[in-house]
C-alpha positions as CSV (number, residue, x, y, z in Angstrom):
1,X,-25.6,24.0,-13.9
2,X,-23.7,26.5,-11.8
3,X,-21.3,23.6,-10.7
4,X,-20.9,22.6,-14.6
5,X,-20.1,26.1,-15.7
6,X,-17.6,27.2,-12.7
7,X,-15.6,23.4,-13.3
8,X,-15.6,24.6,-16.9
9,X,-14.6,28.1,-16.2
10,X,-12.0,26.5,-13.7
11,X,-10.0,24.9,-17.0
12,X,-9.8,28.5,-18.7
13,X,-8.6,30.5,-15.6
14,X,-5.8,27.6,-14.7
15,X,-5.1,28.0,-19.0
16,X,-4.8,32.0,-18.5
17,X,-2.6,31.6,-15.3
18,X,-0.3,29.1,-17.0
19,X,-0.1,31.2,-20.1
20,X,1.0,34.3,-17.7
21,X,3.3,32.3,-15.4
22,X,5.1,30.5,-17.7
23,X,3.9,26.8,-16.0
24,X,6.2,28.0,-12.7
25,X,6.0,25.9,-10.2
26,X,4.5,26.9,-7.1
27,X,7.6,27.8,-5.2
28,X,8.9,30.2,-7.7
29,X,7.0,33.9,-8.5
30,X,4.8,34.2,-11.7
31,X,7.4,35.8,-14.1
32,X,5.3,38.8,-14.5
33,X,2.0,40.3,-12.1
34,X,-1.2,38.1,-12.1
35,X,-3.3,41.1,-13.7
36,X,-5.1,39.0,-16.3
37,X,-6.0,36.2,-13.5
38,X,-7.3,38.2,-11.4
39,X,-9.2,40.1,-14.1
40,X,-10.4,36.7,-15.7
41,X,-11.8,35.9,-11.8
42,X,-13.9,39.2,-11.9
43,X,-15.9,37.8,-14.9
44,X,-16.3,34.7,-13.8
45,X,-17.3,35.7,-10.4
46,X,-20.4,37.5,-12.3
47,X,-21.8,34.3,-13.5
48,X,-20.4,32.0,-10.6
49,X,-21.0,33.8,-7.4
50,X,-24.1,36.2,-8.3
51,X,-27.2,34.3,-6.8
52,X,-30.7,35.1,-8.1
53,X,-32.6,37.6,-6.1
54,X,-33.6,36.9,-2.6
55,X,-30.2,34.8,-2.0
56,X,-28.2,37.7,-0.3
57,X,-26.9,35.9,2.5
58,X,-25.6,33.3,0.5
59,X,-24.1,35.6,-1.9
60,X,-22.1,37.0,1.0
61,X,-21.0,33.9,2.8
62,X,-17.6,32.6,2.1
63,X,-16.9,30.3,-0.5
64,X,-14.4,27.2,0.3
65,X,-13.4,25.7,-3.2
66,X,-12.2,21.9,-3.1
67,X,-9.6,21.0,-5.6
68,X,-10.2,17.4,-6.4
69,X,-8.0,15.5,-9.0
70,X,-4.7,14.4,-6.8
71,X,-5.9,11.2,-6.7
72,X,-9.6,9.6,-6.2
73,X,-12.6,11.6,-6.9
74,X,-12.8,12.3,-10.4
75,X,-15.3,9.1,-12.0
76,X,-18.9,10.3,-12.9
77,X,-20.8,8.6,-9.8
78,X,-18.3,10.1,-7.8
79,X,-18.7,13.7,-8.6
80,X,-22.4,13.4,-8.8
81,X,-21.7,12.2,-4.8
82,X,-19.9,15.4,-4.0
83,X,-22.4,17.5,-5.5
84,X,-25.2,15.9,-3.3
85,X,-22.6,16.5,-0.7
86,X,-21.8,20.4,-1.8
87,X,-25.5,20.7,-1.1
88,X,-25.9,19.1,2.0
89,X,-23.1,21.2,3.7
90,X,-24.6,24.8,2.0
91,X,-28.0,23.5,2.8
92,X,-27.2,24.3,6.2
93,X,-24.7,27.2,6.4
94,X,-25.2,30.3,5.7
95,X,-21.9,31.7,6.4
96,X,-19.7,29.4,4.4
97,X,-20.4,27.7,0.7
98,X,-18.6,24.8,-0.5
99,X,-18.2,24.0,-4.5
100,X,-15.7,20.9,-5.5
101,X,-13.2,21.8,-8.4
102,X,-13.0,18.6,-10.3
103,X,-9.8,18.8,-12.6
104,X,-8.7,15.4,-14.7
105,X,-6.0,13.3,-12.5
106,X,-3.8,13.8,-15.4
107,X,-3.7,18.1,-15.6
108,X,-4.3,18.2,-11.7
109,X,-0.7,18.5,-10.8
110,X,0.0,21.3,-13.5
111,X,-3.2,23.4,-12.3
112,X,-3.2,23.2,-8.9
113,X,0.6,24.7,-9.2
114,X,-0.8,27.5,-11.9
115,X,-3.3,28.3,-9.6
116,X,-0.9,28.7,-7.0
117,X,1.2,30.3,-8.8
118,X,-1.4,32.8,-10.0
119,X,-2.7,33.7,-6.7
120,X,-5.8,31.4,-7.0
121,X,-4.8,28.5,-4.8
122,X,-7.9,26.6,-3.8
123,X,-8.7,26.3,-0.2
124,X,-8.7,22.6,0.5
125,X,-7.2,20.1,-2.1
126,X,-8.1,16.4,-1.8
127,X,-9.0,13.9,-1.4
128,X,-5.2,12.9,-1.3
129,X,-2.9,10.3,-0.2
130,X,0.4,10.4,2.1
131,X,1.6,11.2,-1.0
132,X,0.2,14.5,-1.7
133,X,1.3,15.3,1.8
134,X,4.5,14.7,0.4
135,X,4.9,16.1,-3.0
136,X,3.0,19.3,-1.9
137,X,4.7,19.7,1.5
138,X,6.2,23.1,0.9
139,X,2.3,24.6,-0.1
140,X,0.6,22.9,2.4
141,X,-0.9,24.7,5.7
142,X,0.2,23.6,9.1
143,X,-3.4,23.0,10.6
144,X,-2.0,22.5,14.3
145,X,-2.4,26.1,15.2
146,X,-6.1,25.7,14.5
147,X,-6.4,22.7,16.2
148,X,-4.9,24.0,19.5
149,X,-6.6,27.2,19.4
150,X,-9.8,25.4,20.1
151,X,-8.6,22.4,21.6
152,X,-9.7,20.3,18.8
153,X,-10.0,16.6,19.7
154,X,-8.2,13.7,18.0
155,X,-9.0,10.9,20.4
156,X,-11.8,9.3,18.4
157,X,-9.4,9.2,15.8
158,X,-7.0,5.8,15.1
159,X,-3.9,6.8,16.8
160,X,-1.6,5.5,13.7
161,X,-3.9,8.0,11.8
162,X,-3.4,11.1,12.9
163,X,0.6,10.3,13.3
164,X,0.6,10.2,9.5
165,X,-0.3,13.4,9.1
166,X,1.6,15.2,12.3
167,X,5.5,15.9,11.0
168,X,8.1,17.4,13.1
169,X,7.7,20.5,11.6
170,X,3.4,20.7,10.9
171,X,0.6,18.6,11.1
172,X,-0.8,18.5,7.1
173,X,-4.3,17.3,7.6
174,X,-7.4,15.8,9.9
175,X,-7.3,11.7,9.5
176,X,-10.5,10.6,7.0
177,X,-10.1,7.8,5.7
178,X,-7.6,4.8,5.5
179,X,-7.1,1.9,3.2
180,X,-5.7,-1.2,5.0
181,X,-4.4,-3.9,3.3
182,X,-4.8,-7.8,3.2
183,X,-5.1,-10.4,1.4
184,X,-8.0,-11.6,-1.0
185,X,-8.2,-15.2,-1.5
186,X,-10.6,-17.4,-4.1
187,X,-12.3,-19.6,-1.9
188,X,-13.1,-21.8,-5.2
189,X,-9.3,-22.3,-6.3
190,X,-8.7,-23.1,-1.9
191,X,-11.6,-25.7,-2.3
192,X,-10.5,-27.7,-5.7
193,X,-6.7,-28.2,-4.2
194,X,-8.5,-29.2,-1.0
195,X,-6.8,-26.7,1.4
196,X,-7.8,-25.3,4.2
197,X,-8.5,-21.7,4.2
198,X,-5.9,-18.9,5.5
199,X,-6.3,-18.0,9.4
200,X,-7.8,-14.6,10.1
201,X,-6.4,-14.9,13.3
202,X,-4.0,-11.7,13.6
203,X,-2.5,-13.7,17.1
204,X,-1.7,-17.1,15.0
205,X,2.0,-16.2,14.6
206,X,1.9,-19.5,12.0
207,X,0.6,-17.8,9.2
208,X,3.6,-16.6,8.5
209,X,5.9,-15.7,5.2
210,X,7.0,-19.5,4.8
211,X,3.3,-20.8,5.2
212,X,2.5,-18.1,2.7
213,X,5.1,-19.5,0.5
214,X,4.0,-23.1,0.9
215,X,0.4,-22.1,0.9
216,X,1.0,-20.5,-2.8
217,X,3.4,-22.9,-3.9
218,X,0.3,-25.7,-3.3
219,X,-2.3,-23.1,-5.1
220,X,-0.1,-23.0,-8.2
221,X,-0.6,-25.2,-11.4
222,X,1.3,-25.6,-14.7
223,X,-0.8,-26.9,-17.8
224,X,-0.4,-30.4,-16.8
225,X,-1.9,-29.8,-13.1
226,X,1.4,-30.3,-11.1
227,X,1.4,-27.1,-8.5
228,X,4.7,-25.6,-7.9
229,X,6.1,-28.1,-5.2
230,X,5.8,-31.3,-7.7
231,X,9.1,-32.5,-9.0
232,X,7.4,-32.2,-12.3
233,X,6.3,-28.7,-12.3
234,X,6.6,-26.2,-15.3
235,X,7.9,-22.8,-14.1
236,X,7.6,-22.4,-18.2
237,X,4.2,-23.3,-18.7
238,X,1.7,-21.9,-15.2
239,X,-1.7,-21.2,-15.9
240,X,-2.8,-20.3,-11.9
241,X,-0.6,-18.8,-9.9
242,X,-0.7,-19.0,-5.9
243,X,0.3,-15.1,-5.2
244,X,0.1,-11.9,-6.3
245,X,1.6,-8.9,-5.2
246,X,1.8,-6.4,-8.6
247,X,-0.8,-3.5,-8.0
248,X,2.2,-1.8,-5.6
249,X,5.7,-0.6,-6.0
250,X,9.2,-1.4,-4.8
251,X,8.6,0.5,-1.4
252,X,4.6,-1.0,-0.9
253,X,6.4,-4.1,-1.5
254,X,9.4,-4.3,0.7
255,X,7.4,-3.3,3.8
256,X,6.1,-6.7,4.6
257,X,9.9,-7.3,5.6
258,X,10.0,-4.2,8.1
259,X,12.7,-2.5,6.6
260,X,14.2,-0.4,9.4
261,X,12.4,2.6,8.8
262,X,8.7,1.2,7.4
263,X,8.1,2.3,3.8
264,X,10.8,5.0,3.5
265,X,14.2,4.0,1.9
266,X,16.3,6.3,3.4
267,X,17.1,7.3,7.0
268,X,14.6,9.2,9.7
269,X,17.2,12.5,8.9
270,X,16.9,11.7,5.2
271,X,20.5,11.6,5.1
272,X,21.2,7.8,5.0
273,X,20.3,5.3,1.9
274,X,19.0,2.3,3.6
275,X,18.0,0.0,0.4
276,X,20.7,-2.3,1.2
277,X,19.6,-3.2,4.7
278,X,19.2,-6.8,5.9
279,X,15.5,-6.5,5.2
280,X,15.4,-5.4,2.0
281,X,18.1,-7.8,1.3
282,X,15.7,-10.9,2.5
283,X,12.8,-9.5,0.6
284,X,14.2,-8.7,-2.7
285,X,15.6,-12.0,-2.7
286,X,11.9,-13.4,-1.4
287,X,10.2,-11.9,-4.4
288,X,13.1,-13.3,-7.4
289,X,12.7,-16.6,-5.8
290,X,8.4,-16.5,-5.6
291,X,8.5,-15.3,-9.9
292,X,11.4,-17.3,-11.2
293,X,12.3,-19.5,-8.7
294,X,8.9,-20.7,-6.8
295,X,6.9,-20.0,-9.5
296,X,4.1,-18.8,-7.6
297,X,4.2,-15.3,-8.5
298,X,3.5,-14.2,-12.4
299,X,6.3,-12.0,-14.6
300,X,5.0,-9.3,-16.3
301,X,4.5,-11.3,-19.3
302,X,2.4,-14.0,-17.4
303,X,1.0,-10.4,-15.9
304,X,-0.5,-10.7,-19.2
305,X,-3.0,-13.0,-18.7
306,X,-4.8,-11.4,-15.9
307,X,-5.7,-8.5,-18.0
308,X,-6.5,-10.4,-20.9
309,X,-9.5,-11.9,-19.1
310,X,-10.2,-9.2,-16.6
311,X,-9.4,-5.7,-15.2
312,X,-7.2,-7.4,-12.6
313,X,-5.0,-10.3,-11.1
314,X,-8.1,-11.1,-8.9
315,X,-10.5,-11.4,-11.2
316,X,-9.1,-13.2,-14.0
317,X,-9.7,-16.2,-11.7
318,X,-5.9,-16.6,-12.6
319,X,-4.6,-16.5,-8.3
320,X,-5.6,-17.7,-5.8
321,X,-4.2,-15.0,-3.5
322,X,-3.9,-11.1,-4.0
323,X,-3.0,-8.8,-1.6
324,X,-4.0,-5.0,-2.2
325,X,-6.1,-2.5,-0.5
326,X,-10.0,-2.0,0.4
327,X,-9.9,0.3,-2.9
328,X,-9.6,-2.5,-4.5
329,X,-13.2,-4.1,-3.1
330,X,-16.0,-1.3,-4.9
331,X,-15.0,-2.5,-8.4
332,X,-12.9,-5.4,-8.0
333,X,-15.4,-7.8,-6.0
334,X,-18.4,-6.9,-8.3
335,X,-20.7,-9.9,-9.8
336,X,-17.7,-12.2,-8.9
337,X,-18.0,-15.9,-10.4
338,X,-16.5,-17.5,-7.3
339,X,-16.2,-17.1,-3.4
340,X,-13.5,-15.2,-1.5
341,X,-12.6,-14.3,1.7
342,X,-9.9,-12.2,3.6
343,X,-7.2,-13.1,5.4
344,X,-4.5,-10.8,7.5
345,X,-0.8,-10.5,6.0
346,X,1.6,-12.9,7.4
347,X,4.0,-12.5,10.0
348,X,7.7,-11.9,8.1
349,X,11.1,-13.2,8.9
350,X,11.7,-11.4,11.8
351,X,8.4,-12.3,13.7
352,X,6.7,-9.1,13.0
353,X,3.8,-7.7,10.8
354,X,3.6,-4.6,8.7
355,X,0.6,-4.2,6.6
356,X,0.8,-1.6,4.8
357,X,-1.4,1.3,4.5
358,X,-3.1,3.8,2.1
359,X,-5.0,6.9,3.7
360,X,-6.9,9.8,1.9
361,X,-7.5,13.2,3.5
362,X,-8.4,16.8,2.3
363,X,-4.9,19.2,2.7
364,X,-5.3,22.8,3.6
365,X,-3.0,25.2,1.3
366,X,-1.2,27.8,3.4
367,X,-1.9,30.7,0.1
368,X,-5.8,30.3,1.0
369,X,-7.1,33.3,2.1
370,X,-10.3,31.9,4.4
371,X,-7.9,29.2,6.9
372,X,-10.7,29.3,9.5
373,X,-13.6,28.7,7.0
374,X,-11.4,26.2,5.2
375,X,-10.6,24.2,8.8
376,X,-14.4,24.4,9.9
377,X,-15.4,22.6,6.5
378,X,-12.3,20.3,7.4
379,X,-14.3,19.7,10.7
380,X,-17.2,18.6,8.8
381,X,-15.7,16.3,6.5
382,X,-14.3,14.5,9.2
383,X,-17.0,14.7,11.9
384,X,-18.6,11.3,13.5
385,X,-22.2,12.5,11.6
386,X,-20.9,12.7,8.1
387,X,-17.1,10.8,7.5
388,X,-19.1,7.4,7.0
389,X,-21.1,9.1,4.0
390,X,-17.7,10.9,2.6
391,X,-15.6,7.5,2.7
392,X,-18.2,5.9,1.0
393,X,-18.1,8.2,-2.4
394,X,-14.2,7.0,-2.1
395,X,-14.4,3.5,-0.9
396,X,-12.5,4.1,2.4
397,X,-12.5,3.3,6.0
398,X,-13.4,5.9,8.2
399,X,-10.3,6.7,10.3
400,X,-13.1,7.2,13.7
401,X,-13.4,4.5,15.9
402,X,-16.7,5.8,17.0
403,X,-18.3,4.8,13.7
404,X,-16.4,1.4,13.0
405,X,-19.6,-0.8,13.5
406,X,-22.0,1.3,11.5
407,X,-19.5,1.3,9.1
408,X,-19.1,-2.5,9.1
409,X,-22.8,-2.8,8.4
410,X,-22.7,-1.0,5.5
411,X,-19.7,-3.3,4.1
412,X,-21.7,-6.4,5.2
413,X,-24.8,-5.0,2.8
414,X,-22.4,-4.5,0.1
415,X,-20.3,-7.9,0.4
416,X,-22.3,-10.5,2.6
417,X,-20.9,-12.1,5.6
418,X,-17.1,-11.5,5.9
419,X,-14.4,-11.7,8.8
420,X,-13.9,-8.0,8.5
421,X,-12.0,-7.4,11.8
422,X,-9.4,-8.4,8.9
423,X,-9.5,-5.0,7.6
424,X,-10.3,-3.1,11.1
425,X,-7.4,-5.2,12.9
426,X,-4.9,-4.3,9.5
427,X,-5.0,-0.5,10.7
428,X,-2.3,-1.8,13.8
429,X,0.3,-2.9,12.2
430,X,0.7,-0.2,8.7
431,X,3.5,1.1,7.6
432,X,4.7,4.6,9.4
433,X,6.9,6.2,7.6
434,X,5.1,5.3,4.7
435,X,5.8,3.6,1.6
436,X,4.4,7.0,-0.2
437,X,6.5,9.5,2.6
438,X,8.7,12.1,0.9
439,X,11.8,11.6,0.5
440,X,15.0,14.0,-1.0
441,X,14.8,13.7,-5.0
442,X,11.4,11.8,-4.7
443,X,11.5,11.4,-8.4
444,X,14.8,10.6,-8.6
445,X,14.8,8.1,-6.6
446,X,11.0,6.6,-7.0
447,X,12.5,5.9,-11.3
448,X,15.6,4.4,-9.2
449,X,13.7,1.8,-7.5
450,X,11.5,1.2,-10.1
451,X,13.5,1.1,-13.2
452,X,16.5,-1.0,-11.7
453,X,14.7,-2.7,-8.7
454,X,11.2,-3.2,-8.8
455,X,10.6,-3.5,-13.0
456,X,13.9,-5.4,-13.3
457,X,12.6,-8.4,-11.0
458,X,9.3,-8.8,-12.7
459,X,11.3,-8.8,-16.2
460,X,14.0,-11.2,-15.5
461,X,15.8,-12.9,-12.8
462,X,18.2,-11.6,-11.1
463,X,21.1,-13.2,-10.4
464,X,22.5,-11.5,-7.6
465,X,20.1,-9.6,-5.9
466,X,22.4,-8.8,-2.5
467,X,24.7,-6.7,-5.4
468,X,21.9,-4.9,-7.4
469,X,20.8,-4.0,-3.7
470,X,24.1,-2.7,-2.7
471,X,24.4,-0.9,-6.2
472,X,21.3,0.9,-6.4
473,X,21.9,2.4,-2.9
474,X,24.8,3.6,-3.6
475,X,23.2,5.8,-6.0
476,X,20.4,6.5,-3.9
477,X,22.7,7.7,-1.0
478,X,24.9,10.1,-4.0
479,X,21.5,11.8,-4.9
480,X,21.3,12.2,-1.1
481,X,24.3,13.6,-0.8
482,X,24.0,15.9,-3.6
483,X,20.3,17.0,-2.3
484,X,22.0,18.3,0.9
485,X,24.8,19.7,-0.4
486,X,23.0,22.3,-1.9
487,X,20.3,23.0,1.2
């Protein structure tokens, strides 16, 4: 009950501190003192922190608040989870008390920066992606110090992990969990065109963009059963499709072609546009050709489809192929009609692989006033005894190498007997920068790509897609040039 009423008193404060700040954001002062916060705290701290009699030690330890609502962590089973977890942690410290904020995905940006604002910034926030680590850069804590203070030790950690939370200027966060991608394939729809099924080989350098092409082209029907490489074929008329590629944007997409810097558009000094770069030129043209060319990749009106028989592309029964993330597994392979398996992202055009890669961590705010208690429930999180039971209330893979195989045997309970070095082997080759990294004008130039790039080819063909290219990034390097001009 005390978890219920401190979320619900949560809402009012953040209210009262917008109300007095104005909705600043974080990096501007509240336009007048935070009296009425802090006054607003002192009642609530009468029913939240006041223990019954008997509970004086916990009354004194420190309490560590989580803000959760940047991104996964808010469904019902989910906070249920972290309150079992809340109470395993204060179960067996007396010192420090951890209680999870839970604040709707949709009000989590404006609150978190209210409470900032207000002098109430929460100690941790997460869990979050590389795109919290991003947007928030400027109120996050650089937990290095702490690390190096007591020699904290990141070798049991994936190596690619921890370098996407280490900048040049402060390391953001302790590797939890990561998200590979590959591909999910309908062993059903491989079986009726008699294929064979993809190679989960990472070392077969012949699964490669072409064969992926071919391979979808083959899986792709029109009403009248001709797939896509028939003569007869109806781009105008598909009811399965060989590919998709949809639940991602215009940077998650381009990295299979290993842009020259990953999943970031621009240059490694952010000064440099870089959409119009051999790469992005071969894979912008790759994706018109599979949707209106090929015909192995569904518009956003054959999009339509999918959803109108299911929650997504997958299982709709509508392709054959979808490549997304292990998110996708705890609610998108559930009671399944058919059989599927997993198979590694191809090699691209210039003989290499990028898969790319979504990770979740918590992010320590540099206005918390307990940094030592806040990194020591960090610790915890992230420690070989409990990260398998965290990634599980979030559906991701643990970002230790010490607990890979007890990891694995939970996935094989959940999913049966899979090839799932597919999804341990995917963590080699992600995307660093990544697809979500900042970038100057992230908004700016995130509504660029999507709005004249990314929406535009899954609308209608484009004609020229070497010119959009070239015209788009000359707007992106402007906004560039306008972002440093006024540093």
């Amino acid at each position: 009950m005390k978890r219920t009423v401190y979320v619900v008193l949560l809402f009012v404060l953040s209210a009262m501190i917008l109300a007095a700040c104005g909705g600043t954001p974080a990096a501007e002062a509240p336009a007048e003192p935070a009296t009425e916060p802090e006054a607003v705290q002192e009642e609530a701290s009468e029913e939240v922190v006041a223990e019954p009699e008997g509970e004086t030690a916990v009354s004194e330890a420190v309490k560590i608040s989580i803000f959760v609502g940047l991104g996964t962590g808010t469904d019902p089973d989910q906070i249920t989870a972290q309150e079992a977890l809340a109470d395993e942690f204060n179960s067996t410290h007396d010192d420090i008390q951890i209680e999870f904020l839970i604040v709707p995905n949709d009000e989590a940006n404006e609150r978190l920066l209210a409470m900032v604002a207000g002098g109430e910034a929460p100690e941790l926030v997460g869990p979050g992606g590389v795109d919290v680590a991003g947007d928030y850069r400027d109120i996050l804590a650089d937990v290095q110090p702490l690390m190096d203070a007591e020699g904290f030790d990141t070798s049991d950690f994936y190596g690619a992990a921890v370098d996407l939370y280490a900048g040049e200027d402060k390391t953001v966060g302790i590797p939890l969990g990561m998200f590979p991608s590959f591909i999910f394939y309908n062993k059903d729809l491989f079986d009726a065109a008699g294929l064979d099924y993809p190679t989960t080989d990472y070392s077969d350098t012949s699964w490669n963009i072409d064969a992926l092409r071919t391979l979808a082209m083959e899986l792709t029907l029109d009403a009248n059963g001709n797939n896509a490489l028939s003569p007869d074929f109806d781009i105008e008329n598909v009811v399965q499709w060989g590919y998709d590629d949809s639940w991602t944007d215009f940077r998650g997409a381009m990295t299979l072609f290993d842009p020259p810097q990953k999943g970031s558009p621009v240059s490694a000094d952010f000064k440099t546009a870089l959409v119009n770069s051999d790469e992005y030129k071969y894979g912008f043209n790759w994706l018109n050709n599979a949707i209106w060319v090929d015909g192995f990749m569904a518009d956003y009106s054959g999009q339509e489809a999918f959803y109108a028989t299911a929650g997504d592309p997958f299982g709709s029964e509508l392709t054959a192929m979808f490549y997304s993330h292990t998110w996708f597994m705890p609610e998108g392979l559930v009671d399944l009609p058919f059989d599927y398996g997993f198979a590694p992202s191809p090699y691209n055009q210039k003989g290499t692989r990028v898969s790319r890669i979504h990770a979740d961590t918590f992010y320590m705010l540099k206005d918390g006033k307990h940094p030592q208690e806040a990194f020591e429930v960090m610790k915890w999180l992230t420690s070989e005894e409990h990260i398998i039971d965290v990634c599980l209330i979030y559906g991701c893979l643990p970002a230790r190498r010490s607990v890979a195989d007890a990891y694995l045997e939970q996935l094989q309970a959940r999913y049966g007997d899979h090839d799932y070095d597919v999804i341990i082997n995917a963590i080699d080759y992600l995307d660093n920068p990544h697809h979500e990294s900042w970038v100057p004008e992230p908004g700016r130039v995130g509504d660029m790509l999507a709005a004249e790039l990314y929406d535009a080819v899954y609308t209608g063909k484009i004609e020229d897609t070497d010119a959009l290219l070239e015209e788009v990034n000359g707007k992106v390097q402007t906004t560039l040039d306008e972002y440093w001009a006024n540093q």
